[in-house]
Structures are given as structure tokens and as C-alpha cells.
RODRENDREN-711632 format. One line per field, with one value per residue: residue number from 1; residue in one letter; x, y, z of N, C-alpha, C, O, CB in turn. Coordinates in steps of 0.001 Angstrom, whole numbers, plus 500000, padded with zeros to 6 digits. Glycine has a CB too. Layout:
<lumlums>
k [NUM/...] .
r [A/...] .
n.east [X/...] .
n.north [Y/...] .
n.up [Z/...] .
ca.east [X/...] .
ca.north [Y/...] .
ca.up [Z/...] .
c.east [X/...] .
c.north [Y/...] .
c.up [Z/...] .
o.east [X/...] .
o.north [Y/...] .
o.up [Z/...] .
cb.east [X/...] .
cb.north [Y/...] .
cb.up [Z/...] .
</lumlums>
This chain:
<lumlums>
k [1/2/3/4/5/6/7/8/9/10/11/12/13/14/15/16/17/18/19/20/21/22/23/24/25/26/27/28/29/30/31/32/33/34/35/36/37/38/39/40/41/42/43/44/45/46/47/48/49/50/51/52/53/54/55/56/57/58/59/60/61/62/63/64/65/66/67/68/69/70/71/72/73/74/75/76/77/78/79/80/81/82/83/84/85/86/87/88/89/90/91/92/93/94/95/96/97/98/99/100/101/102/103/104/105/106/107/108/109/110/111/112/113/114/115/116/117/118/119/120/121/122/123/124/125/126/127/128/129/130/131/132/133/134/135/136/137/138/139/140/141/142/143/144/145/146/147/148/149/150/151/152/153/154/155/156/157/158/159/160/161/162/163/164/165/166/167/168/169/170/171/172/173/174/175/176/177/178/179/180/181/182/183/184/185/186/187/188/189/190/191/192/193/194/195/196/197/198/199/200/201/202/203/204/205/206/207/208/209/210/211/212/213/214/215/216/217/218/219/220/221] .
r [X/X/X/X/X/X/X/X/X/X/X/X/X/X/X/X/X/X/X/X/X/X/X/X/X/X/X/X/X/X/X/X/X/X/X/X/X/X/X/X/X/X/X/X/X/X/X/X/X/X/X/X/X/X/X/X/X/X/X/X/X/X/X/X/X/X/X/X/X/X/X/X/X/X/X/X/X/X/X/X/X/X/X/X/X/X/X/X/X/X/X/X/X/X/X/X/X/X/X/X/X/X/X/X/X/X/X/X/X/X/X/X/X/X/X/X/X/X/X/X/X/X/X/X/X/X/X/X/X/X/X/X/X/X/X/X/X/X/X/X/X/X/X/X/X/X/X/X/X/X/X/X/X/X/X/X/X/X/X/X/X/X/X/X/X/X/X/X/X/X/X/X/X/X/X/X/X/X/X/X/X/X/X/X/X/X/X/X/X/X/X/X/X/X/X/X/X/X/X/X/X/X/X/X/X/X/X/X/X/X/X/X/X/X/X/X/X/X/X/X/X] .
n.east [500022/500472/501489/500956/501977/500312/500844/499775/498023/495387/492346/489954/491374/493445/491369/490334/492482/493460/490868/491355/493297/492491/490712/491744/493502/495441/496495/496690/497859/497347/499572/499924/501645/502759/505383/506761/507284/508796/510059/507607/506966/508135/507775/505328/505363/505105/505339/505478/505681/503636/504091/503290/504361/503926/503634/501685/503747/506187/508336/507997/510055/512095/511083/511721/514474/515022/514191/515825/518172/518019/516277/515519/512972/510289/509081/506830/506404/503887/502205/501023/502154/503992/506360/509812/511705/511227/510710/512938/514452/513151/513713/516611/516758/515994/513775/511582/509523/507421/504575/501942/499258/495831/495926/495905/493823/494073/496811/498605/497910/499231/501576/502699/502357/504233/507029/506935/506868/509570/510661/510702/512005/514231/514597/511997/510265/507820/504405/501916/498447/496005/496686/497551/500411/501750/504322/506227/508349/508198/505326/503781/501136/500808/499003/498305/500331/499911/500440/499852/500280/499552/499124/500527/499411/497043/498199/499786/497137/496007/497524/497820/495488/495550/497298/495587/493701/490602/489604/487707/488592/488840/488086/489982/491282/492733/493268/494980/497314/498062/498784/500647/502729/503452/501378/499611/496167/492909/489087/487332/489912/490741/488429/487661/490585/490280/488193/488956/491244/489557/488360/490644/491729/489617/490020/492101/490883/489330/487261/485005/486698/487055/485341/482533/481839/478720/479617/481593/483877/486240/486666/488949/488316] .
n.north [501706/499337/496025/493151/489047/486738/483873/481795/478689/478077/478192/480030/482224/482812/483815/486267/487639/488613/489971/492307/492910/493417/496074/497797/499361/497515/496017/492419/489006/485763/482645/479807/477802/476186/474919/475676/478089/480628/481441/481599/483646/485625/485828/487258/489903/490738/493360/493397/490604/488478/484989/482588/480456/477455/475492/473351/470603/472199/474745/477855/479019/478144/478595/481763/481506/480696/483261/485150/484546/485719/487897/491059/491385/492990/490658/489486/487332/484964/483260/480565/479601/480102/479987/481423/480529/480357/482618/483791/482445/482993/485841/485891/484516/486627/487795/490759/491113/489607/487912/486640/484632/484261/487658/491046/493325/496063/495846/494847/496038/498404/497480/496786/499544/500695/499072/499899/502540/502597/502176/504325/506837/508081/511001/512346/514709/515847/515846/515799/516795/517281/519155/520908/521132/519208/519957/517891/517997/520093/520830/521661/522974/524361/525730/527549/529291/530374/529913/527211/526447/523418/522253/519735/517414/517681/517739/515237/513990/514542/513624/510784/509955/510832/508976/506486/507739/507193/505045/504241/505096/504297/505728/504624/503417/505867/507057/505194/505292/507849/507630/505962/507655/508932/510805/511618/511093/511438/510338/512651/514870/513666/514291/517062/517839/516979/518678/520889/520838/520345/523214/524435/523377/524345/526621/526698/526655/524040/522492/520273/517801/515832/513517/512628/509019/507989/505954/504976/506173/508340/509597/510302/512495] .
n.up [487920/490460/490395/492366/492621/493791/495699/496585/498281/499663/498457/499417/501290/499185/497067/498910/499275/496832/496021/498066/497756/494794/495194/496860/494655/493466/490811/489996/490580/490185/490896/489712/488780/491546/491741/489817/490019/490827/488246/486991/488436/487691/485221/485278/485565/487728/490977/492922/495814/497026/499479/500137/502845/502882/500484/498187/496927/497200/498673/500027/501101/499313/497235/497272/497590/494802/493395/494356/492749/490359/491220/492490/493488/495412/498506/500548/502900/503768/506774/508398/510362/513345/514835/515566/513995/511206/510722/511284/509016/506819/506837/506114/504239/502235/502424/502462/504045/506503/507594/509452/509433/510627/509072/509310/507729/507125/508599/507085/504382/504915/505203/502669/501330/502945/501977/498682/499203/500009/497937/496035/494165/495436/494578/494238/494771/494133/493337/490789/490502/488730/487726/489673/492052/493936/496960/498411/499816/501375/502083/500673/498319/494783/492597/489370/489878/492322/495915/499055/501986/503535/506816/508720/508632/507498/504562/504548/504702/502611/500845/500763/500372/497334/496769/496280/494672/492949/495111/497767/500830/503949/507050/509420/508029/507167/509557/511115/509113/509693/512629/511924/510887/512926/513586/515815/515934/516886/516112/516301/515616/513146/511392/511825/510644/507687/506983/507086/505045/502967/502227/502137/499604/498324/498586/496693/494163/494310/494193/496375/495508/497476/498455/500720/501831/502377/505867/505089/504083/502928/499483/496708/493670] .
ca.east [499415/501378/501069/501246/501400/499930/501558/498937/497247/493888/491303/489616/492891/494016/490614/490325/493937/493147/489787/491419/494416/492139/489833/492929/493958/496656/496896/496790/498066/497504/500671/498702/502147/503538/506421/507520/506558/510132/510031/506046/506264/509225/507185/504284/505886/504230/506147/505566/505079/502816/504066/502395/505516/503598/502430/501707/504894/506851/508402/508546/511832/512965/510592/512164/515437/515261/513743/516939/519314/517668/515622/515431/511274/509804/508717/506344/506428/502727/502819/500431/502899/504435/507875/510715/513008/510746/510804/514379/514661/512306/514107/517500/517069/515785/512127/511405/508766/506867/503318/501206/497641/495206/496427/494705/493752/494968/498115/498767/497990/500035/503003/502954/502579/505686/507752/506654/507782/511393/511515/510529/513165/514809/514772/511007/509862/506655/503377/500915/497177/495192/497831/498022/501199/502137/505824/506219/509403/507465/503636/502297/499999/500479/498127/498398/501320/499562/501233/499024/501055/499222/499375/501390/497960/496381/499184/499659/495564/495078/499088/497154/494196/495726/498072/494605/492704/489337/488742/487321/489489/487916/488531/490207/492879/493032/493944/496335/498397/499158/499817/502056/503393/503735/500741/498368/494544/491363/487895/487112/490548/490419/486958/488312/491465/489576/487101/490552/491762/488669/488660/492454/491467/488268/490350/493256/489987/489557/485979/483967/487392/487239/483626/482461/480578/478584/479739/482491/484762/486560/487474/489538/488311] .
ca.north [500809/498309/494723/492234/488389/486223/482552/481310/477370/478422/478819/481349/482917/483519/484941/487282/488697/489247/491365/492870/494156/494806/496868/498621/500324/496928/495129/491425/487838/484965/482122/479065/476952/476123/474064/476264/479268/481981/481849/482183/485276/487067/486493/488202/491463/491707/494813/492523/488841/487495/484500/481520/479729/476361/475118/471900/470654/473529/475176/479007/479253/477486/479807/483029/482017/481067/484588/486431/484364/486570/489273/491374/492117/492812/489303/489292/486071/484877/481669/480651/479221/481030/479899/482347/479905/480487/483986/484063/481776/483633/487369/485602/484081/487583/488455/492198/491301/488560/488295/485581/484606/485385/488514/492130/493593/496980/496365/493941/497209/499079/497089/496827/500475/501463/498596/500704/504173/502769/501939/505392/507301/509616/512605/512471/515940/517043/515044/516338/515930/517872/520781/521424/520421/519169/519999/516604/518436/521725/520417/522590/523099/525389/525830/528439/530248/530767/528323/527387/526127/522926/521685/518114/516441/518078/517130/513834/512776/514855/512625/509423/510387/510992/507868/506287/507994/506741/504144/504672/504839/504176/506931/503701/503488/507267/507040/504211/505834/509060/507027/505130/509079/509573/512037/510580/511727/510322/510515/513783/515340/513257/515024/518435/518018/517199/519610/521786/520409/520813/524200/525019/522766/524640/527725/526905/526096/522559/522233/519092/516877/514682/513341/511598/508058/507215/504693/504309/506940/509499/509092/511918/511717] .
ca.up [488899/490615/490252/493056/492444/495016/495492/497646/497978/499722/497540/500307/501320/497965/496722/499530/499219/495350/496339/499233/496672/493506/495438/497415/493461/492363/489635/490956/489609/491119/490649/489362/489069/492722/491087/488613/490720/490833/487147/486701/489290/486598/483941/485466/485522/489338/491295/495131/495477/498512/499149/501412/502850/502377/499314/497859/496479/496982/499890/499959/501291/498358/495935/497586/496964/493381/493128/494935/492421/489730/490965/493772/493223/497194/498591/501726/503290/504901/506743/509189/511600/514726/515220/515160/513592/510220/510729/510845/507937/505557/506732/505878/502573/501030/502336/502384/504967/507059/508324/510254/508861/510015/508939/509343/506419/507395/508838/505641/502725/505107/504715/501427/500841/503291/500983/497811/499789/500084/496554/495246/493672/496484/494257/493683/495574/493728/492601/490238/490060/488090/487529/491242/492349/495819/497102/499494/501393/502047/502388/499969/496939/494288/491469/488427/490399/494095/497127/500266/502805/504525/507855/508235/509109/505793/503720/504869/504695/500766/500059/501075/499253/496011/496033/496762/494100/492589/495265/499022/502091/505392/508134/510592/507348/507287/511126/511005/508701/510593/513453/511233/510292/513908/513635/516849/515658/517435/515278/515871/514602/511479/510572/511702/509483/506637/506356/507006/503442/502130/502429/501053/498339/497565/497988/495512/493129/493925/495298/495862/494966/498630/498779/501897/501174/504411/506220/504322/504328/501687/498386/495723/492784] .
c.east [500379/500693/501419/500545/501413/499668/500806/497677/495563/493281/490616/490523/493155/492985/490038/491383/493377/492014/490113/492370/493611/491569/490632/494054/495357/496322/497277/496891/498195/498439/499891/499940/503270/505114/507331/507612/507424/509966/508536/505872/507097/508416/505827/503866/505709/505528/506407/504939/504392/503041/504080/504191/505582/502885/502871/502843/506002/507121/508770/509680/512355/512802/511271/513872/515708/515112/514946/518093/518960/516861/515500/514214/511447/509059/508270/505461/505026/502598/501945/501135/503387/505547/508381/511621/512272/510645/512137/515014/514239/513343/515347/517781/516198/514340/512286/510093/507975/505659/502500/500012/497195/495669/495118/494777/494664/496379/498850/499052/499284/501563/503797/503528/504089/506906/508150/507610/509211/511832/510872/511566/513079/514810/513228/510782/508828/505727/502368/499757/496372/495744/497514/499250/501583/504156/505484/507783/508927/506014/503361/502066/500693/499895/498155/499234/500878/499604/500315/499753/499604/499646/500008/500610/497537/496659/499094/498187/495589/496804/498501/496227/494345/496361/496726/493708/491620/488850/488414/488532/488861/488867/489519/491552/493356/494210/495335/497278/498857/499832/501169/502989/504028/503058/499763/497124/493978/490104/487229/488325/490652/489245/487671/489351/491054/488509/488109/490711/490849/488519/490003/492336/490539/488851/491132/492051/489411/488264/485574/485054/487542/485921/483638/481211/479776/478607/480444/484043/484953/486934/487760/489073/488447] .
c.north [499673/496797/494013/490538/487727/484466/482396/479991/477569/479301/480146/482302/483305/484386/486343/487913/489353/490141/492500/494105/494873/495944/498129/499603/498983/496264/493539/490044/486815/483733/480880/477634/476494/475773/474949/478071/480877/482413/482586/484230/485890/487011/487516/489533/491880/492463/494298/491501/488818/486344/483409/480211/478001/475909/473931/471986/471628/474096/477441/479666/479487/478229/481331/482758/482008/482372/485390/486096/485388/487925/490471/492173/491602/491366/489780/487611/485919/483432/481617/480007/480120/481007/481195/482036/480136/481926/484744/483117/482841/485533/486653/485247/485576/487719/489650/491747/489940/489034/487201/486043/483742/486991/489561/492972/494758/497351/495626/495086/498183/498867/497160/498404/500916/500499/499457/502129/503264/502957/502972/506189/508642/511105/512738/513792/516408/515431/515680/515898/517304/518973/521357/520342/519981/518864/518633/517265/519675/521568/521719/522360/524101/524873/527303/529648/530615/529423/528718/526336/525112/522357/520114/517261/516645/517707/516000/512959/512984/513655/511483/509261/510415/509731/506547/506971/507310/505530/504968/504127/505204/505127/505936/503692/504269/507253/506059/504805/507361/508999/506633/506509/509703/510921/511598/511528/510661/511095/511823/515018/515174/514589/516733/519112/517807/517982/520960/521988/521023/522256/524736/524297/523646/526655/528254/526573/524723/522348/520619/517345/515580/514854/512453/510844/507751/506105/503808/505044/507848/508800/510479/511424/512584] .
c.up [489236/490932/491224/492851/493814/494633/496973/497794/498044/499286/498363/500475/500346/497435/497359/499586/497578/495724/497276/498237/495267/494132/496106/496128/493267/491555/490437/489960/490587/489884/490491/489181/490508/492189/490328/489037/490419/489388/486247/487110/487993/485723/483670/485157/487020/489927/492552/494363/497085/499031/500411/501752/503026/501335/498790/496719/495762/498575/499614/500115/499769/496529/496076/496989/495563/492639/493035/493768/491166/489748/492155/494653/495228/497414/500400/501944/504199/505040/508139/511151/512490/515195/514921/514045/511633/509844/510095/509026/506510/505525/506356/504780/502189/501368/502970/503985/505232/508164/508577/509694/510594/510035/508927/508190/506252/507464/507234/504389/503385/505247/503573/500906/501513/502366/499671/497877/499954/498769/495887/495230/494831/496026/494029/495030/494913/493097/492383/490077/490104/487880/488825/491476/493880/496051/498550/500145/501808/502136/502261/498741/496602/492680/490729/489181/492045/495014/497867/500883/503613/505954/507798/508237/508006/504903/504064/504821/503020/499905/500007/500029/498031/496087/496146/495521/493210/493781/497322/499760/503423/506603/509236/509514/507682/508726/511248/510175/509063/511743/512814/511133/511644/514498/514475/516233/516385/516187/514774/514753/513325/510832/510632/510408/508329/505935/506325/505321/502571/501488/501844/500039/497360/497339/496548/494640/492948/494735/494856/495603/495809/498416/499747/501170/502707/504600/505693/504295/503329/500017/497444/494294/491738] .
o.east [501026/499656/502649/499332/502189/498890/501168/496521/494725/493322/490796/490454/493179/493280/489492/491230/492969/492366/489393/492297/493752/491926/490249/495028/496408/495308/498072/496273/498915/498284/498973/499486/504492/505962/508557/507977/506929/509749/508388/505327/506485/508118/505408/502845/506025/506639/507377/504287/504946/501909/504786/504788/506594/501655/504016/502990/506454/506321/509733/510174/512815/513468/511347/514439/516375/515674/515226/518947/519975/516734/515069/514184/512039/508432/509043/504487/504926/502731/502113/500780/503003/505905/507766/512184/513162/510504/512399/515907/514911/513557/514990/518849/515345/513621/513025/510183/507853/505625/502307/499655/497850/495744/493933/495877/495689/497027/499612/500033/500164/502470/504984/504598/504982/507834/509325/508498/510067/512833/510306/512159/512342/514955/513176/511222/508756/506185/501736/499622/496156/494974/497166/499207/501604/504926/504597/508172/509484/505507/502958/502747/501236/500267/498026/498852/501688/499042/499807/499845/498714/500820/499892/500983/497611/495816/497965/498057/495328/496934/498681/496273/493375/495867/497251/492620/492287/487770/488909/489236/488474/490075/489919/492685/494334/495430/496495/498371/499913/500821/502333/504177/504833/503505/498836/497320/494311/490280/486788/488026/490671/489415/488066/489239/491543/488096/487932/490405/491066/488564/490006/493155/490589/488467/491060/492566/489068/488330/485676/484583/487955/485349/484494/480265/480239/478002/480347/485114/483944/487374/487029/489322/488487] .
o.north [499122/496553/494058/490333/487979/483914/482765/480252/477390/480526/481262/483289/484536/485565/487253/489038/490502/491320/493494/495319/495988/496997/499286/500290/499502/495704/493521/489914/486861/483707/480860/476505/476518/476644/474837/478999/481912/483605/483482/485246/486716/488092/488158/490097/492970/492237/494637/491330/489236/486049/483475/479465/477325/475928/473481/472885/471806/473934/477975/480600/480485/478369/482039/483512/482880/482636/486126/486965/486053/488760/489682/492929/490774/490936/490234/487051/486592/482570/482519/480017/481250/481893/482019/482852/480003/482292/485568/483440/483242/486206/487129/485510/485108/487758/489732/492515/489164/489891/486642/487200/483028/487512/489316/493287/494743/498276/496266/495094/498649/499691/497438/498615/501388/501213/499752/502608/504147/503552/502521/506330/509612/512107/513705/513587/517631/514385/516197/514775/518097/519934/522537/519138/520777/518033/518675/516686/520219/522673/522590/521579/524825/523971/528269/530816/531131/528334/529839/525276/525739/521987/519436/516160/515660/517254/515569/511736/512083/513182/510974/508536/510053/509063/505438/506396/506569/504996/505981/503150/506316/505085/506679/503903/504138/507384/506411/504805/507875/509633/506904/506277/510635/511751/511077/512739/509483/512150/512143/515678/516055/515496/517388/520081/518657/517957/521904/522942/521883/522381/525595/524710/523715/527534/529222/525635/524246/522036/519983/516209/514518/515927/511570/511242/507391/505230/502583/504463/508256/507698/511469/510317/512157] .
o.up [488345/491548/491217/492853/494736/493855/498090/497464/497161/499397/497874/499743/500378/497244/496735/500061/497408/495717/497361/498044/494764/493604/495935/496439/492889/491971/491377/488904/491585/488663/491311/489364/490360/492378/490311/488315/489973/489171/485416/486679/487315/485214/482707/484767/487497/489448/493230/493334/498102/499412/501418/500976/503213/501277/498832/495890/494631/499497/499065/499484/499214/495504/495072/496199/495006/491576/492089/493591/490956/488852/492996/495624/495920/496446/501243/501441/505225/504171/508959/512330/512189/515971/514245/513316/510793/508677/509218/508243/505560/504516/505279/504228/501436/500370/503951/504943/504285/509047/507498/509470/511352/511148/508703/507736/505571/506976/506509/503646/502662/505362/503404/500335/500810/501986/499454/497172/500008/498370/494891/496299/495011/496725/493269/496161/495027/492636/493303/489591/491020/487874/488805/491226/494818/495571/499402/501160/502761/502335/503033/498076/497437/491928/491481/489096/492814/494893/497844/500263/504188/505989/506777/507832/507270/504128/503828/504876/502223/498776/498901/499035/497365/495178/496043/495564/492487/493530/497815/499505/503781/506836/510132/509948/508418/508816/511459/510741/508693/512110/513106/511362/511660/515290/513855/516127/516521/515578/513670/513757/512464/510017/509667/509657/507585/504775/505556/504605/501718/500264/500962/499217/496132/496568/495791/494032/491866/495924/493807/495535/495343/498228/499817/500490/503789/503980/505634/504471/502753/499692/497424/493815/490584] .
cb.east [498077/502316/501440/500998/501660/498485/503529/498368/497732/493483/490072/489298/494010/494499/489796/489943/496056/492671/488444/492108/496054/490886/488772/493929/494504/497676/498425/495443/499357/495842/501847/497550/502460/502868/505803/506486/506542/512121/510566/504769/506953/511052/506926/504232/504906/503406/505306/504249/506765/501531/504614/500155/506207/503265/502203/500125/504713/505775/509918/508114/512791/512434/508692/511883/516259/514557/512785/517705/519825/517399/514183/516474/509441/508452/510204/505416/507834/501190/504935/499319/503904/503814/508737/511412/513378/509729/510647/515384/513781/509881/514039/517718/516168/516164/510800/510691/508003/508032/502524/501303/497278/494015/497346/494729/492356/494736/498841/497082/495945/499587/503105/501659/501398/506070/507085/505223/507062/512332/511424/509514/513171/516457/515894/510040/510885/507316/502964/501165/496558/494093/497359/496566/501997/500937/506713/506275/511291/507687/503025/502339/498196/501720/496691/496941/501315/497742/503144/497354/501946/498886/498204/502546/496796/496430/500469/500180/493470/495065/500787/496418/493670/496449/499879/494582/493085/489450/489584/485864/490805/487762/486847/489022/493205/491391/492682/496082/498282/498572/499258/501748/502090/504812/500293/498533/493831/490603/486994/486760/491300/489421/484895/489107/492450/489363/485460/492245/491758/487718/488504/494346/490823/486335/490858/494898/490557/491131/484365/483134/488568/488028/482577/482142/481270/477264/478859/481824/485737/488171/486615/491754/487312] .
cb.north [500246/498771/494159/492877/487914/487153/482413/482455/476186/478545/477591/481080/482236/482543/484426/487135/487535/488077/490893/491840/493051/494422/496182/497307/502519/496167/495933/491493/487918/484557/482283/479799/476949/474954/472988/475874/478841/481391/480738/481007/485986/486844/485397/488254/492576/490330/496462/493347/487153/487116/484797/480109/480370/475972/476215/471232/469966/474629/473924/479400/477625/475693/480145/483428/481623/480346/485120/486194/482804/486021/488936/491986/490853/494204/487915/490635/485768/485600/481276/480047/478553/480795/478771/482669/477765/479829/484312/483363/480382/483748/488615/485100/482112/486998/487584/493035/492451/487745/489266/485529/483277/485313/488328/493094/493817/497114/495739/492930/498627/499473/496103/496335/501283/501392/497538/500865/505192/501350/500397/506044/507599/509529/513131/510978/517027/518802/513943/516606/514455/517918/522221/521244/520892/517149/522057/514525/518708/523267/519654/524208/523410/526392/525487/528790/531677/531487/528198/527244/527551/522433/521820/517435/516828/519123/517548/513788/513510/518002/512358/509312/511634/512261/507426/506765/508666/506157/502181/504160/505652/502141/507813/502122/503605/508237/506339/502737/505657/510162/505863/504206/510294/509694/512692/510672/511885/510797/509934/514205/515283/511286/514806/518433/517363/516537/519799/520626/518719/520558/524210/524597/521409/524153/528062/525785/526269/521648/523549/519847/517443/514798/512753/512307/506244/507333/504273/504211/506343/510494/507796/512345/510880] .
cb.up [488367/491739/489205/494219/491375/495605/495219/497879/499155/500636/497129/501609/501626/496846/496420/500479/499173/494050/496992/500699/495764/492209/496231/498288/494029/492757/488707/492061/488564/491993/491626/487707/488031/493779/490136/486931/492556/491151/486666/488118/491519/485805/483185/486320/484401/491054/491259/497172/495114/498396/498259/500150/503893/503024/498005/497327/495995/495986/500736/500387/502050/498491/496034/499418/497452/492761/494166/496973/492270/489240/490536/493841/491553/497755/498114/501899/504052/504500/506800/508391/511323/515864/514430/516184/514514/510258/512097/512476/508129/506181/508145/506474/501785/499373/503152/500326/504660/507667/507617/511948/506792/510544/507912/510620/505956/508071/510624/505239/502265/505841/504814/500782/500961/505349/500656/497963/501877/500682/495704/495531/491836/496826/492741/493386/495756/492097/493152/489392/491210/488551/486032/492672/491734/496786/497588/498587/501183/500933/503980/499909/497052/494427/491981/487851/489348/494341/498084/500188/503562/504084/508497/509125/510390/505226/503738/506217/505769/499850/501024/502490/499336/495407/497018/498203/493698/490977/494826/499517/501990/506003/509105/511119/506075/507541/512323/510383/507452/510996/514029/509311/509509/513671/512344/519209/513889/519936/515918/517189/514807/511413/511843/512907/509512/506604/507424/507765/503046/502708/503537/501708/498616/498941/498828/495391/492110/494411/495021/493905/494645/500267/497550/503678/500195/505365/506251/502913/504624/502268/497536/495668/492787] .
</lumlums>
């Protein structure tokens, strides 16, 4: 599970990023000394920092770079201001990424996660769950020696789904991230392609493993 800490003044703001990330499957720490802050985040262990580019006596800038002189953990800069000149500041001293509050929840997890995907080891080609394996350069399954070749839509929702497993994912995430994949779906394909999966899931032996919540969306469990 990966840990993200969150260097953030408002009490609202900060407790809605922490529910937004536990409930999204991280591990979550909130930074409790502004002042002392670069060294607090290392000792955390957190994997991403969040980090509000105003805080009472403390400037984020100034927390990012003490970070870069020792570490080179992902740092997404959120700052409610609008300039460029802060933009350019924060991508220059060492931020992996920058995002304006009010921020959308969506595009927000989905930053994070494409951060994550850079920093996964380039040779990784297979992920296991439940002794079915999934080949991620050939989008397929095989289980106890028999391959089923999915579709890139199939693969790409049951890939989501598993890095995602035990909590719900809303069909509007679902969608946003095949756009993000470059895979356009509207409402109805989603449903189509998943009852797709379902089906090559339930063939390789895997029945019942996507459950729909209503009014909520899927979850693998």
C-alpha cells in the first residue's frame, strides 16, 4: 500500500484529502510540523507528498527544496493561487506535479496514480491475483495453464480494478481512465465491456469476482 503524506494548513482541506486518499486504497499521514516539515515527511516513510504551497510559517517552495537536497520522493504541489510565475517556480525547484484548489477529486487520484505508473519498475510484465496471472504486454489471463486473450477495454477496466482491489470505483472513474488510456467509452460501452470481462473471468473460473454496488459502481474483490 502506498503511503502519501499530506502537508496541508486547512483543517477542511486537509481532512478531506486524507478521506479522499484513505478511502481511494493509501496509507495517509498528515505533516503536523510546518517548520520542521522536509525532515518530518522522510521520517514518515510516505511514497508522495501533497504539499499546500502556503503554510503558516513555512513556504512550500522552501519545503520542496529541502526535500530535493535529500530525497527525490514525488511532491505534488497544491496552491490555491493562479499565477504562472508559481507554477513555474514549484515545476523548477523539483515538483513532480502542480494542481489548483479547488481541486477535482478525480482528476487529483488520477494524477497521483500516473506519478506511481512512471515509478514502476520497467521490467514488471505480469501481475498476479489469485493464481490468475495477467500478461500487461499481451492483455491476457492465464489460469492453471489456459490463456484468454482480452480486449484492450477488458484489460484495461479488470487492470484498474485489481490495482483498486477491495474498495469501490465509480463507473465516471472507470471512464476517465480509458480516456486517460486513449480508449473513448460513453456509459453504455463501459457496461457492455464489463459484463464482457465478466464473462472471460467466469470462464477462466473466476465467477462473481466484479460485483456491482448500486449507485456506486464496481468493486474486485
Amino acid at each position: 500500500m502506498k503511503k502519501i503524506a499530506v502537508a496541508e494548513d486547512d483543517l477542511t482541506l486537509r481532512e478531506g484529502l486524507l478521506s479522499l486518499l484513505a478511502g481511494s486504497g493509501y496509507e495517509v499521514y498528515a505533516v503536523k510540523n510546518f517548520q520542521n516539515a522536509a525532515a518530518e515527511i522522510q521520517k514518515s516513510g510516505a511514497d508522495l507528498v501533497l504539499l499546500d504551497i502556503l503554510l503558516p510559517g513555512a513556504n512550500g517552495q522552501e519545503i520542496l527544496r529541502a526535500l530535493r537536497k535529500e530525497s527525490q520522493i514525488p511532491v505534488v504541489m497544491l496552491t490555491s493561487k493562479t499565477g504562472e510565475t508559481d507554477e513555474i517556480l514549484a515545476m523548477s525547484s523539483g515538483a513532480d506535479d502542480y494542481i489548483q484548489k479547488p481541486y477535482h477529486p478525480t482528476l487529483l487520484l488520477l494524477k497521483l496514480e500516473a506519478i506511481f505508473r512512471r515509478l514502476e519498475p520497467k521490467d514488471s510484465q505480469s501481475v498476479e491475483y489469485k493464481g490468475m496471472v495477467l500478461d500487461l504486454l499481451r492483455s491476457t489471463i492465464t489460469c492453471q495453464g489456459r490463456e484468454t486473450v482480452l480486449s484492450k477495454n477488458e484489460f484495461s477496466i479488470f487492470y484498474y480494478l485489481l490495482k483498486h482491489q477491495g474498495r469501490i470505483v465509480s463507473r465516471d472513474e472507470l471512464m476517465d481512465y480509458l480516456w486517460d488510456c486513449n480508449d473513448f467509452v460513453d456509459d453504455n460501452t463501459l457496461t457492455v465491456n464489463v459484463n464482457r470481462l465478466r464473462n472471460r473471468l467466469q470462464e477462466a473460473g473466476f465467477s462473481g469476482v466484479i460485483q456491482t454496488r448500486r449507485k456506486q459502481g464496481y468493486i474486485l474483490i
